[in-house]
C-alpha positions in Angstrom: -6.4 5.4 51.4 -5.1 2.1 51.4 -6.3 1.4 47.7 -5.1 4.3 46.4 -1.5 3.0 47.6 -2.0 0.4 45.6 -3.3 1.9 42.3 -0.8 1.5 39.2 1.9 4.0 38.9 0.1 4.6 34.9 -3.1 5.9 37.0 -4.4 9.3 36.5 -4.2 9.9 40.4 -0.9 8.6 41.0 0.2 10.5 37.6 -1.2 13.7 39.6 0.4 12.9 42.9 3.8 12.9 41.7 3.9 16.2 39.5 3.9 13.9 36.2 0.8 15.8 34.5 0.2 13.0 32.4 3.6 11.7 31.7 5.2 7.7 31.9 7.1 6.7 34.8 10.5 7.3 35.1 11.4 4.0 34.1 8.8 3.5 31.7 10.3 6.9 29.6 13.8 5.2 30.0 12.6 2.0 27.9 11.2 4.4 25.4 14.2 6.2 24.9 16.0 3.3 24.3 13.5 1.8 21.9 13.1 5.1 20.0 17.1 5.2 19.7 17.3 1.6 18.4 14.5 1.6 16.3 16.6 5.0 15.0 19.6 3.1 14.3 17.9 0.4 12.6 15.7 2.4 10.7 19.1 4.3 9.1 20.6 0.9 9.0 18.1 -0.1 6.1 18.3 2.9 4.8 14.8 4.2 5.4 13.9 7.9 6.6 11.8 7.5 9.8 11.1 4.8 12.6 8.0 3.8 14.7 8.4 5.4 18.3 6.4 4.8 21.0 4.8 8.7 22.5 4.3 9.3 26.0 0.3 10.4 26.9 1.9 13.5 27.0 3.8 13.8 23.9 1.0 12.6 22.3 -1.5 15.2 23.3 1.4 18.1 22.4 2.0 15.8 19.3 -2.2 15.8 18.7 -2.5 19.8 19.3 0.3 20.6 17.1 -1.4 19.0 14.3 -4.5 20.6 15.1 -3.0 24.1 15.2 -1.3 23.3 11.6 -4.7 22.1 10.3 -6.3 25.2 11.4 -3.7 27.3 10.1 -4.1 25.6 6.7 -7.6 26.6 6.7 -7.7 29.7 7.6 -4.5 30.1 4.3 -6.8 28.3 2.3 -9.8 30.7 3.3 -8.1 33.8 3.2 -6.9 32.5 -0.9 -10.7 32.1 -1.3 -11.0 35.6 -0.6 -8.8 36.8 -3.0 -11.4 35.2 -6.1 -14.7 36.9 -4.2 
């Protein structure tokens, strides 16, 4: 038990332990919001449309399945067009 105290807060078990379900520490999501809102405001500052953010393991994997649910959609538009030609 004593070097499971000790395991980084990043760590799958501690991650588990306190309810995170894959998410940053508090502070860690703290400095990514205030990356992702300066890299916002200097992104607009130079006048270009989007900015590099940093996603939380979490975000990512919602970020990753959305994509995959939009691909899949996409095919199965593209199939059904096929279908029309048959």
């Amino acid at each position: 038990m004593a070097l499971l105290e000790y395991l980084p807060d990043e760590s799958a078990l501690k991650m588990a332990l306190q309810g995170r379900e894959g998410d940053w520490p508090e502070w860690m999501q703290i400095l990514a919001g205030i990356h992702e809102q300066s890299a916002l405001f200097y992104s607009w500052r130079y006048g270009q449309d989007e900015a590099q953010v940093f996603l939380s393991p979490k975000a990512r994997w919602e970020h990753h399945l959305k994509q995959a649910e939009e691909e899949q959609d996409a095919e199965d538009a593209l199939d059904e067009i096929d279908g029309w030609f048959e």
